[in-house]
C-alpha positions in Angstrom: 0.0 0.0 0.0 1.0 3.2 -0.4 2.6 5.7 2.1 1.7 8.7 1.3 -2.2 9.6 1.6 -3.7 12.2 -1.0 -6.6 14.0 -0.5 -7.8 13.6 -4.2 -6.7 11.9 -7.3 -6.3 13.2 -10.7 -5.8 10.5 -13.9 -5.1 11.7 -17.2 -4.7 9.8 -20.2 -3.0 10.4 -23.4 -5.0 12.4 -26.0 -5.3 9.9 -28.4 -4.3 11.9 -32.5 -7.7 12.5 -34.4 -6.3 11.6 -37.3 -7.9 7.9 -37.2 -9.7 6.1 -34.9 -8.5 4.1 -31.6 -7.5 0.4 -31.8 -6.6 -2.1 -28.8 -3.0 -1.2 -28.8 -3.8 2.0 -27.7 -6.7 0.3 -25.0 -4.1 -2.2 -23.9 -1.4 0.5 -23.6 -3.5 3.5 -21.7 -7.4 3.7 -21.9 -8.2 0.0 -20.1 -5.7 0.4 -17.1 -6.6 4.0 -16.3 -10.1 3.0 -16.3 -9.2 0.3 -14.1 -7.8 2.4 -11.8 -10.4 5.2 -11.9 -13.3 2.8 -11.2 -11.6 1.2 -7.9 -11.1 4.6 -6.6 -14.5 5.4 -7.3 -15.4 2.3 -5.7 -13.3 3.1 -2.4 -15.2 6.3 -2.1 -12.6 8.5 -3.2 -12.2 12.1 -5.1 -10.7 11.3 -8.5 -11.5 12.6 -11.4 -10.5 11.1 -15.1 -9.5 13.6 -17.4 -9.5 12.4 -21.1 -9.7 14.4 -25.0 -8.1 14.3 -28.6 -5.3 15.7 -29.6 -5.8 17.9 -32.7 -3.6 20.2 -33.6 0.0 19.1 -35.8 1.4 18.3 -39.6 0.1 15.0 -39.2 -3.6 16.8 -39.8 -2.7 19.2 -42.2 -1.3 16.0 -44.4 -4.1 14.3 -44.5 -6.5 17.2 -44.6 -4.9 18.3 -47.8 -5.0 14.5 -49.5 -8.7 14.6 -48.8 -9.0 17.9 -50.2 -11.0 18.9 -47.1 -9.6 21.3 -44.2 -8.3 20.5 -40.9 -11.3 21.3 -38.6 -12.9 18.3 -41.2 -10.4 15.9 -39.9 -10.3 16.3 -36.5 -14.1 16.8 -36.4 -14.9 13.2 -38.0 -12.8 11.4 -35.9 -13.3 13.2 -32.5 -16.2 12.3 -32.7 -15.6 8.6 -33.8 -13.1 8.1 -31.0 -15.3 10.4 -28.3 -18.6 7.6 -29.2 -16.2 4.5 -28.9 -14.5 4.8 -25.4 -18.5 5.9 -24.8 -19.6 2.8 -26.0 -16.2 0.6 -24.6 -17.3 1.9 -21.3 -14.0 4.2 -20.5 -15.5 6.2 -18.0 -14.2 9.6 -18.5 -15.6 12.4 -16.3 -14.8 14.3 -19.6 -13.4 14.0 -23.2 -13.1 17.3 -24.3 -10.5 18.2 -27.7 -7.3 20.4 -28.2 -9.2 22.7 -30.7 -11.8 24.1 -27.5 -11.6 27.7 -27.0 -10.9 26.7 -23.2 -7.9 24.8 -24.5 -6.4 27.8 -26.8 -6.8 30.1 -24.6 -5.3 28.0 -21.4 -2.2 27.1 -23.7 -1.7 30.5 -24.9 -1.9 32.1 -21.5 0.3 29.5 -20.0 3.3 30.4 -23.2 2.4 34.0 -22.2 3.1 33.4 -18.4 6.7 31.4 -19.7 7.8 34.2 -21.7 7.1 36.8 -19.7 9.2 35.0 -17.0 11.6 34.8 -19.6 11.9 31.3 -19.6 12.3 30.5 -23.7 15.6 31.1 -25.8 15.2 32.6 -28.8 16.6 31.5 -31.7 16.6 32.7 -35.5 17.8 29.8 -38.1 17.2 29.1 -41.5 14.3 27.2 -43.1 12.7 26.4 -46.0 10.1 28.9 -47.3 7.6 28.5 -50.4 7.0 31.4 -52.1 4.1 30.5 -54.3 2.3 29.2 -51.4 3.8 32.1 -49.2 4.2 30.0 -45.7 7.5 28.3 -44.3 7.7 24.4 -44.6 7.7 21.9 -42.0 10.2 18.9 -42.9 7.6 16.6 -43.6 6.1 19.2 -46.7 9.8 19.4 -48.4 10.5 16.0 -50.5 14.1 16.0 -52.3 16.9 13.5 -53.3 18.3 11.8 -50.1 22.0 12.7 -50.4 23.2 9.0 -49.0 20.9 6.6 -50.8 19.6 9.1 -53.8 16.2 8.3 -53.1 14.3 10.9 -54.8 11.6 11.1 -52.5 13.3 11.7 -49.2 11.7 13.8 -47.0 12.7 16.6 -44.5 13.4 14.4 -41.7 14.2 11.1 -42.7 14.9 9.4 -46.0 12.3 6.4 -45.7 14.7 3.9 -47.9 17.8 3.9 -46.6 16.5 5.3 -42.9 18.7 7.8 -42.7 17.8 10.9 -40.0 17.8 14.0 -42.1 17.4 17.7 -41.9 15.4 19.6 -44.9 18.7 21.5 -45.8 20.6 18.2 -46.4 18.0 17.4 -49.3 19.3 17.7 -52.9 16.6 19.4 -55.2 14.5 19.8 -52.6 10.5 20.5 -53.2 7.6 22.1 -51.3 5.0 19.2 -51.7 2.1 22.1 -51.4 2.9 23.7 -54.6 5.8 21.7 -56.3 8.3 25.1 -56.4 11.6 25.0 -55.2 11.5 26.3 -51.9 13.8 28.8 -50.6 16.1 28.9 -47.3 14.5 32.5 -45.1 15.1 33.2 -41.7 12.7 32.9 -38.9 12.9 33.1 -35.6 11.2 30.4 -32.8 11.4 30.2 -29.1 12.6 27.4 -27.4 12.3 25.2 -23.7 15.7 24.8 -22.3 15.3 21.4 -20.5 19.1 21.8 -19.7 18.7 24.1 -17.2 16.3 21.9 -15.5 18.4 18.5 -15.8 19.6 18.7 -12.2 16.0 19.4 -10.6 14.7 16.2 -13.4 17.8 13.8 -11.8 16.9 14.6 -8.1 13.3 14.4 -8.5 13.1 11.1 -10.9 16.6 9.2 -10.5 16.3 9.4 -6.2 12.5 10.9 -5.6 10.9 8.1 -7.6 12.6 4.9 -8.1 9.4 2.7 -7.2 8.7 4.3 -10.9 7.8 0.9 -13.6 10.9 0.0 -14.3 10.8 0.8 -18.4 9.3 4.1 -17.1 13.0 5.0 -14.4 14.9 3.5 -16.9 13.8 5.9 -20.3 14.0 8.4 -18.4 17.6 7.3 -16.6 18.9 7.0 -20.2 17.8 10.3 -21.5 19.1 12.4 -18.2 22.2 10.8 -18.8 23.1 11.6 -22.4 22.0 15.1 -21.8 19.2 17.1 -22.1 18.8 20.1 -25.0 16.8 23.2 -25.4 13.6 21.8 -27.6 11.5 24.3 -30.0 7.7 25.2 -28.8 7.0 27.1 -31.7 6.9 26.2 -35.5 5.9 28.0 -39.2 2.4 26.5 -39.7 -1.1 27.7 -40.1 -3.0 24.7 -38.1 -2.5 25.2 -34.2 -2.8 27.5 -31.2 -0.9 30.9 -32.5 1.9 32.0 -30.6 0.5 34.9 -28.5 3.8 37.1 -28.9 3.7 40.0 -31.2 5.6 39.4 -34.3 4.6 35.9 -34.3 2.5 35.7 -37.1 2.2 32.6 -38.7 3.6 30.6 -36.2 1.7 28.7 -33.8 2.9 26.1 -30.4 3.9 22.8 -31.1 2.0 20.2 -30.8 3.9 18.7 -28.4 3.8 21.9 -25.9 0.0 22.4 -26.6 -1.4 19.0 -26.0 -0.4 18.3 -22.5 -1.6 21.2 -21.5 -5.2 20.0 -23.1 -5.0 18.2 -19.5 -5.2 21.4 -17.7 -7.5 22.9 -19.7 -9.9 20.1 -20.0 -10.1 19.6 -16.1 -11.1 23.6 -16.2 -13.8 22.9 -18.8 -15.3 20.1 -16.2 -14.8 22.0 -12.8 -14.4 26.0 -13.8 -14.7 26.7 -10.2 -12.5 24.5 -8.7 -9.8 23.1 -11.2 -6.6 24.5 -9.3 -7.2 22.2 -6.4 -6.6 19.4 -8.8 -3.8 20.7 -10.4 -2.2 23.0 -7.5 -2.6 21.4 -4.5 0.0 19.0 -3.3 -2.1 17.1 -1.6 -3.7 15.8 -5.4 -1.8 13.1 -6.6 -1.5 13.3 -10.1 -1.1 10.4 -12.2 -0.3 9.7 -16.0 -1.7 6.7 -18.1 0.3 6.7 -21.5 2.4 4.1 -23.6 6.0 3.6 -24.0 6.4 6.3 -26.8 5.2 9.2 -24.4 7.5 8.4 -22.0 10.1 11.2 -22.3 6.9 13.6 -22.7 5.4 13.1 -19.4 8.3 12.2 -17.6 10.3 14.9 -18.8 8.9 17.9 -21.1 5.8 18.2 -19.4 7.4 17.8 -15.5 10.2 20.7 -16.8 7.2 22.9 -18.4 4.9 22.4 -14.8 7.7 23.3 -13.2 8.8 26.4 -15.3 5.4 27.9 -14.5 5.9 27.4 -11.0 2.4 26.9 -9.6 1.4 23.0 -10.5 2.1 20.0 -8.9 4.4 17.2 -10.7 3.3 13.7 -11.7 3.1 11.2 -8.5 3.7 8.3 -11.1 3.6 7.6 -14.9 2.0 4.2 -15.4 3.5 3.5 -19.0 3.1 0.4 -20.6 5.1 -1.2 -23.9 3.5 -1.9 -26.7 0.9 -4.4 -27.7 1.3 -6.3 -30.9 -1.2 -8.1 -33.3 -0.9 -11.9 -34.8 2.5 -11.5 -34.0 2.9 -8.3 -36.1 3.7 -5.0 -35.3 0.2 -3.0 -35.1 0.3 -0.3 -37.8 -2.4 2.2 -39.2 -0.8 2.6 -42.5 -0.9 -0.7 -43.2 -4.8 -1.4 -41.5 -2.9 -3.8 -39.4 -5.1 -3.3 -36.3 -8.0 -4.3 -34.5 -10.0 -0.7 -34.2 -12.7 -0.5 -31.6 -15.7 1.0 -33.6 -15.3 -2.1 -36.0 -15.3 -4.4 -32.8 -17.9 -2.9 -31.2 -19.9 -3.4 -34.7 -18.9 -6.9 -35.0 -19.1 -8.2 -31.5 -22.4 -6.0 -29.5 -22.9 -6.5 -25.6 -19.4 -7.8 -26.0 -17.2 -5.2 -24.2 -16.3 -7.0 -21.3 -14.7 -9.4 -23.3 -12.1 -7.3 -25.1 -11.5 -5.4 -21.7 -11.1 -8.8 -19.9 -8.6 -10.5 -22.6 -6.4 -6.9 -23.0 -6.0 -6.6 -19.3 -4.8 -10.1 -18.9 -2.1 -9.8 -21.8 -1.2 -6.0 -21.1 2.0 -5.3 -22.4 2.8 -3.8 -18.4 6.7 -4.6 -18.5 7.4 -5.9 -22.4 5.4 -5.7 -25.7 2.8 -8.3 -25.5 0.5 -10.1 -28.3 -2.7 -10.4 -29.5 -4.4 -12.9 -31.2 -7.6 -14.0 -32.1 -7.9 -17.6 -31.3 -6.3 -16.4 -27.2 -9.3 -14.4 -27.5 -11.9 -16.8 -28.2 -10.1 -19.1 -25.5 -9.6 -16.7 -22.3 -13.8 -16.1 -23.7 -14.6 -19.6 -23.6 -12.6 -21.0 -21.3 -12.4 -18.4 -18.4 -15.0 -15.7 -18.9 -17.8 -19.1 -19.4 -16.3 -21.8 -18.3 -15.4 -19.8 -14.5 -17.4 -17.0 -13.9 -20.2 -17.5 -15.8 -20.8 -20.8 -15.0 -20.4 -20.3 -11.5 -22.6 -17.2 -11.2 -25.2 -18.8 -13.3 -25.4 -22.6 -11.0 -25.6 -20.2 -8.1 -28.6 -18.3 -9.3 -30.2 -21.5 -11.2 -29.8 -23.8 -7.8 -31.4 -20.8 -5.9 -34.6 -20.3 -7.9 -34.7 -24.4 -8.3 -34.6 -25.0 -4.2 -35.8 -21.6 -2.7 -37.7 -19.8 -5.3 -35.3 -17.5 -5.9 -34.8 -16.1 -2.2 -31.4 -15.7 -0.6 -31.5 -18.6 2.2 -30.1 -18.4 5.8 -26.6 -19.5 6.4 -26.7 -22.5 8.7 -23.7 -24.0 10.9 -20.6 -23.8 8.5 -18.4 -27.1 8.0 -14.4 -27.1 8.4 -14.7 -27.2 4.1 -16.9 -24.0 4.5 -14.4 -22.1 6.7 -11.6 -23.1 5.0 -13.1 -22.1 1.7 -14.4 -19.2 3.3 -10.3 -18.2 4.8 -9.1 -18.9 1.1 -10.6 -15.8 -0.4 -10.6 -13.5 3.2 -7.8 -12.1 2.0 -8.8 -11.1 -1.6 -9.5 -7.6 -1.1 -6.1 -6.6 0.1 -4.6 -8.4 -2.5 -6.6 -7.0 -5.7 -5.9 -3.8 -4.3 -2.2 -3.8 -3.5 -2.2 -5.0 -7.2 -4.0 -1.8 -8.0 -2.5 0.4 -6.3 0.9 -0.8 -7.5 -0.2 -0.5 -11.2 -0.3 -4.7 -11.7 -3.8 -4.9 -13.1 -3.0 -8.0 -14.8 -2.1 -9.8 -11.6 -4.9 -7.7 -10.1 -7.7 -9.8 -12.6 -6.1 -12.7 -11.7 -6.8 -12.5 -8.0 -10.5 -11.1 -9.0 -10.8 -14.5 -10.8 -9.0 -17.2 -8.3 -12.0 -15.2 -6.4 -14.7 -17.1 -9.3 -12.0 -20.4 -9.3 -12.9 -21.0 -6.0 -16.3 -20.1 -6.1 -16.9 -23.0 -8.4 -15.1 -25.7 -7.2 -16.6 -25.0 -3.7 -20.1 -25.6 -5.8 -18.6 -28.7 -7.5 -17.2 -30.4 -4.1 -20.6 -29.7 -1.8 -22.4 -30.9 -4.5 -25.8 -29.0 -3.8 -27.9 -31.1 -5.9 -27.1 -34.4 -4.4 -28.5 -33.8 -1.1 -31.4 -31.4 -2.0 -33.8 -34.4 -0.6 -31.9 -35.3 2.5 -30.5 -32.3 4.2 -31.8 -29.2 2.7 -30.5 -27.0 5.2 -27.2 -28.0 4.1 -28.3 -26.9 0.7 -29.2 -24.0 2.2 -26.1 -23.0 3.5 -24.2 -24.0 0.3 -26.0 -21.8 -2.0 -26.0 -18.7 0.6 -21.9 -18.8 0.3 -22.2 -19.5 -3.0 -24.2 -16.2 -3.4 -21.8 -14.2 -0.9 -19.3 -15.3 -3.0 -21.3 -13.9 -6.3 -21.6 -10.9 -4.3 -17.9 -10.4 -4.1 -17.3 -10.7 -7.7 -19.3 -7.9 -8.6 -17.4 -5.9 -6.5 -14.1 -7.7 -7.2 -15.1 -7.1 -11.0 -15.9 -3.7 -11.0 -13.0 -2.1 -12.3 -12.4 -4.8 -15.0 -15.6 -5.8 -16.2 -18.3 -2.5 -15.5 -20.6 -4.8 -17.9 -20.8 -7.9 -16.4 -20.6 -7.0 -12.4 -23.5 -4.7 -13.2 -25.8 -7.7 -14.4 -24.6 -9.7 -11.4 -25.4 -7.1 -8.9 -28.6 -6.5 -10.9 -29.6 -10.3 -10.5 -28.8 -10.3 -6.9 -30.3 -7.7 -5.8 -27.8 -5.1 -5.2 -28.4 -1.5 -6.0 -24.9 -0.4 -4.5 -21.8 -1.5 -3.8 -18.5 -0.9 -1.8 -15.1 -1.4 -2.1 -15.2 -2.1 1.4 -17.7 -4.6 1.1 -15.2 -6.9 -0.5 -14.1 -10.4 1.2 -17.4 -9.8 3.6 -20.0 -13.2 3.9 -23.1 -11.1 5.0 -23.5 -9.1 1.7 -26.9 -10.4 0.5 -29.0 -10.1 3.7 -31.2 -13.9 4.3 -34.8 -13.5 1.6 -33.1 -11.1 -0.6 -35.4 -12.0 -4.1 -32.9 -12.6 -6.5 -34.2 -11.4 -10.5 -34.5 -14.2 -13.1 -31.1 -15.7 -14.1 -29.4 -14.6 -17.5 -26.1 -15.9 -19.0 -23.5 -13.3 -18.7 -21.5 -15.1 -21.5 -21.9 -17.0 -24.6 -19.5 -19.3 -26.4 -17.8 -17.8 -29.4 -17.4 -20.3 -31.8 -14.4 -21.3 -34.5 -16.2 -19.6 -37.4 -16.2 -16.1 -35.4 -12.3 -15.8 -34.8 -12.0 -17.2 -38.6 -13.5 -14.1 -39.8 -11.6 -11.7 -38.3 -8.8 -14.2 -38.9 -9.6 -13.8 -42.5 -10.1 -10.3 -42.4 -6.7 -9.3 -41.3 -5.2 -12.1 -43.9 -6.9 -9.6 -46.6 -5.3 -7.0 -45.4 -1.9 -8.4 -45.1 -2.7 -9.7 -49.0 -3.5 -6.3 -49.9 -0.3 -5.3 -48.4 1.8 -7.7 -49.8 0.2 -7.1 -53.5 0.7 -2.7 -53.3 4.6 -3.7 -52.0 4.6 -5.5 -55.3 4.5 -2.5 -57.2 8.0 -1.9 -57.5 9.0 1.7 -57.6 10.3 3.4 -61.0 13.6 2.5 -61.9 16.4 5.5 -61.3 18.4 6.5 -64.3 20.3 4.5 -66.5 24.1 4.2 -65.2 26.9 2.9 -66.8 28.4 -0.9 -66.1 31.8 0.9 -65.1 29.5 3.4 -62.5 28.6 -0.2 -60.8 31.8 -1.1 -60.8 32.6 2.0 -58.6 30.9 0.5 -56.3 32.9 -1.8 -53.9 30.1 -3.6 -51.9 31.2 -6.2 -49.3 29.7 -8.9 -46.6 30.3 -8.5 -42.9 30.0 -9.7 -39.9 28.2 -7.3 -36.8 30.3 -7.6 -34.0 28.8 -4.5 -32.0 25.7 -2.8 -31.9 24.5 -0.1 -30.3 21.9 3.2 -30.5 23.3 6.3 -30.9 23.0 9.0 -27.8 20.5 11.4 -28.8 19.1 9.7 -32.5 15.9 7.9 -32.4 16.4 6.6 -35.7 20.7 5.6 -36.2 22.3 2.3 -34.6 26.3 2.6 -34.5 27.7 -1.0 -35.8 31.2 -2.1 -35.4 31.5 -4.5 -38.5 34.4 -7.1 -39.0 35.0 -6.1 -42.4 38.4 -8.6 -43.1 40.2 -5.4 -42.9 40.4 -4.7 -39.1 37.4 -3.7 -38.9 35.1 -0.3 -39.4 32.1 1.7 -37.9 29.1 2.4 -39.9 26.7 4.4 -38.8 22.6 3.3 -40.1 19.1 4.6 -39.8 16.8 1.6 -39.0 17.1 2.2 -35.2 13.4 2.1 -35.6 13.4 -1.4 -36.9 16.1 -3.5 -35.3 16.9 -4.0 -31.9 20.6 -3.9 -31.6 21.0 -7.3 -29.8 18.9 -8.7 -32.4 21.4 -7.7 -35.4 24.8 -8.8 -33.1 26.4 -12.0 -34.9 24.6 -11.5 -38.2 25.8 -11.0 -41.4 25.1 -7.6 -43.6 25.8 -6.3 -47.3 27.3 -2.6 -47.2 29.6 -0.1 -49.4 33.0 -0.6 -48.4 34.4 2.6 -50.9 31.8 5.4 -49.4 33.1 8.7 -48.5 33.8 8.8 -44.8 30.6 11.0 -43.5 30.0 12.4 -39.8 26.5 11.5 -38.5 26.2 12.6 -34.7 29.8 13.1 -34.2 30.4 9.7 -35.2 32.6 8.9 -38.6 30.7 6.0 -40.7 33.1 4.3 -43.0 30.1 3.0 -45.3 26.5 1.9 -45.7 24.6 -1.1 -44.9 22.3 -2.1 -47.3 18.8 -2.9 -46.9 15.3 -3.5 -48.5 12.3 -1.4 -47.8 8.6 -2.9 -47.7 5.5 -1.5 -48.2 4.7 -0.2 -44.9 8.0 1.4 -44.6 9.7 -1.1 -42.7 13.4 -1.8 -43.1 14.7 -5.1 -43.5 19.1 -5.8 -43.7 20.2 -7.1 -46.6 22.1 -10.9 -45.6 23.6 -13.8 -47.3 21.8 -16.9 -48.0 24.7 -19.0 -46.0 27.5 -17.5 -43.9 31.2 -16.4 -46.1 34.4 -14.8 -44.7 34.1 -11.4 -43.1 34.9 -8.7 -46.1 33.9 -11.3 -49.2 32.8 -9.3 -52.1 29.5 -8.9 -53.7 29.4 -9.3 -57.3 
């Protein structure tokens, strides 16, 4: 349990990007455990309020507003709304979901830049960038497509070349263009303000590295890695017409990035709920503050966020940041370019009154310490085996044997037996455990408990054996099926935070208008006559041809896939055999790997080349693990130019193939050959 006692909690969860809807990696990840946690505080009578929206300002938008031909507000109003009716209908139990474009929200991020700059927090900086004239606005990377100076792709874009992986800035592009009007942009200055996290890297260390090492351990350790390369000043504004503006005069056409502006949706969404109130939750220290977000927006909440509370000066900081990894799907990699996901509109479509079921099977894979799968037959057997098999079976003989011997009344409890007591002393202890689990974030082991809770439930049915003695010793009976109803009564407690669905139908068949967290591991919760209501199956059996479809469904996809990726691009200009022959391109052997301090995207490989060695420096951070790639053999260009990347000389370039969702794959030999062989 926890030492410290807080007055009142505040949950947030990440503001999911309206740019497409929500699928189970982001339930899994944020959405199912917050709501988890929300509804057992609720339950233990406490002030805690869930604060929830979508994120809706960034390039991201403005891409795909201007492939659809429609504007941004379009966009971010379809699927708002889409995401807003699906955690309705999922039964994520928001005290609001508000959105990033809200008045309330503009004005709270402006004013809280305002209160920044006039503290004279930001740096700024003027640099140059690229500017299109015909269109008459600067460029962000992602709207500048050129020749990628390493690989001569020749539609690289401003930030990364997408077929050799290379990390790029716009300026490094040969014959760059403005993908808005097709022009040839032009470098202009401009000037933009930034955050300088260095100057708060020595509050960040005290307060994360020694104030909260019972942090997750994938949470302490991100954070741990990034204090300890180094933290740099990071830009809040950028050249873009979609966004909040920046409220400093002279900063027309520039707006916050989206980055900066969306944490702060937090803030202002919990003033759009409680105008009168909101600073208690966000300003009094004795509100603990708590996080629900996946691995990627680790450094975000843990770091930018804490650094911009703090900058301020008047909020509290994070008590803990929950994050999990990553969930994946058929043993894939979830990915929205490539429809590779299972989004929760389409299940709610395909699978009605079903919601329990999905909450129930993501909570007990939950990617909570390592990327975890999903997969469609494990679905249909945690459903079949555990959701029917367990609890339903065992809440349905207890209501079934009541109406059959005692017309549906709650009998009296008669002298217990040593089996009823120590039946009765396995689950006394329930409560405490669920909720250390809880409290402690392990809502995976948490469900478990909640369903030993059902385990023991039916086999105490199965070993007294109700039904055999109905004609001899009904008072036994009696006594029987009232434990077997206390113990129903528990798991509608003990499955309130997991399955809101299903422990309302149980309490609704016993008889129970209200419930406690309190209440849990008690044997007098159903008072003696209590009319129970007519018994109804809380799940149904979900059978081969089910899974097949959506089986089937994602096979499609991965078909369609596989037949755009067979579209080979153009083929590049015609060279000359003796330009090939330039080319000196080798086989060798990775004896190191490593990521490179500060680059998301390059891994730094020390290859046995037959020559001594040599270090090549390569963009597919993002694809590779760099244990996974020690030991195995690569194709790269021995003869390249020596080029700096990070400070770092690479003597060459390892070759790889690129798929059609973008995905990078190293280019081997079929059978092992002698470190610096020769590919001809």
């Amino acid at each position: 349990m926890e030492e410290k006692k807080f007055k009142r909690i505040l949950v947030t969860t990440a503001l999911p990007y309206a740019n497409g809807p929500v699928h189970i990696g982001h339930l899994a990840g944020v959405y199912v455990p917050a709501d988890i946690y929300v509804r057992y505080q609720r339950l233990k009578g406490r002030d805690v309020l869930h604060i929830g929206g979508s994120d809706e300002h960034g390039v991201p938008i403005t891409l795909k507003a201007r492939k659809e031909g429609v504007t941004p507000q379009d966009i971010v109003d379809r699927y708002h709304a889409i995401i807003k009716k699906s955690f309705e209908e999922f039964g994520i139990s928001f005290d609001i979901y508000s959105r990033t474009t809200s008045e309330i929200h503009c004005k709270t991020a402006s004013d809280f830049f305002r209160k920044l700059y006039d503290k004279g927090v930001f740096i700024e900086k003027t640099s140059e960038q690229y500017y299109d004239e015909e269109a008459q606005q600067f460029l962000a990377d992602r709207y500048i497509t050129g020749t990628c100076p390493h690989c001569k792709n020749e539609r690289a874009y401003g930030d990364q070349c997408e077929a050799c992986g290379t990390s790029l800035n716009a300026t490094d592009l040969i014959n760059p263009k403005s993908a808005i009007s097709g022009s040839t942009p032009v470098l202009r200055e401009t000037k933009h303000w930034y955050l300088p996290l260095d100057r708060y890297e020595n509050f960040l260390k005290e307060w994360i590295l020694e104030g909260h090492k019972e942090w997750k351990p994938n949470v302490y350790g991100q954070c741990k890695s990034w204090l300890d390369l180094g933290l740099q000043p990071r830009a809040v504004s950028r050249d873009l017409d979609w966004g909040v503006p920046v409220p400093v005069e002279g900063a027309e056409g520039k707006v916050l990035y989206v980055w900066f502006d969306a944490p702060i949706g937090y803030i202002s969404n919990t003033k759009e709920l409680r105008p009168d109130d909101w600073e208690k939750y966000w300003k009094d220290p004795e509100t603990k503050l708590v996080h629900f977000i996946g691995k990627d927006n680790i450094v975000f909440h843990c770091i930018v966020f804490p650094a911009m509370l703090k900058a301020e000066g008047s909020y509290i900081l994070p008590e803990n940041v929950p994050a999990n990894e990553f969930l994946n799907l058929e043993g894939d990699k979830i990915s929205t370019s490539r429809n590779w996901a299972v989004w929760l509109h389409e299940y709610l479509e395909d699978f009605p009154g079903k919601q329990d079921v999905l909450r129930y099977v993501l909570t007990a894979n939950a990617p909570e310490t390592k990327d975890n799968d999903f997969t469609w037959k494990d679905f249909q057997a945690r459903n079949n085996n555990e959701l029917v098999a367990i609890l339903g079976n065992f809440i349905n003989r207890s209501m079934v044997l009541t109406h059959k011997y005692f017309d549906g009344k709650v009998p009296a409890c008669g002298e217990l037996t040593d089996y009823d007591r120590a039946t009765l002393k396995e689950f006394s202890d329930v409560k405490e455990r669920v909720e250390n689990c809880i409290e402690n974030y392990r809502f995976r082991e948490a469900l478990k408990e909640a369903m030993n809770l059902a385990r023991i439930g039916n086999k105490y049915l199965a070993d007294t054996e109700p039904w055999k003695i109905a004609k001899s010793d009904m008072p036994r009976v009696a006594t029987i099926l009232n434990l077997s109803l206390q113990i129903a009564a528990n798991l509608s407690i003990a499955f309130e935070p997991f399955l809101p669905f299903t422990a309302k139908k149980i309490r609704a068949m016993l008889g129970l208008a209200t419930v406690e967290w309190d209440m849990l591991g008690r044997i007098d919760i159903l008072p003696e006559n209590t009319q129970l209501a007519e018994p109804i199956l809380l799940f149904e059996k979900i059978d081969d041809s089910v899974v097949e479809a959506q089986i089937k469904k994602l096979n499609d996809t991965k078909a369609a896939n596989e037949k755009a990726a067979h579209k080979a691009e153009p083929v590049a200009p015609t060279i000359e055999f003796d330009d090939f022959l330039k080319l000196d391109i080798r086989v060798g052997t990775v004896l190191e790997c490593q990521k490179v301090p500060k680059a998301d995207k390059l891994l730094q490989f020390k290859i046995d080349d037959g020559l001594g060695g040599r270090t090549i420096i390569s963009g597919i951070a993002k694809h590779y693990k760099p244990e996974d790639l020690v030991g195995k053999q690569v194709c790269f260009i021995a003869n390249l130019a020596p080029r700096k990347l990070k400070g770092i000389e690479s003597q060459g370039m390892i070759l790889s193939a690129e798929d059609a969702d973008g995905r990078l794959v190293v280019i081997t030999p079929d059978t092992p050959v002698a470190g610096g062989s020769c590919v001809k």
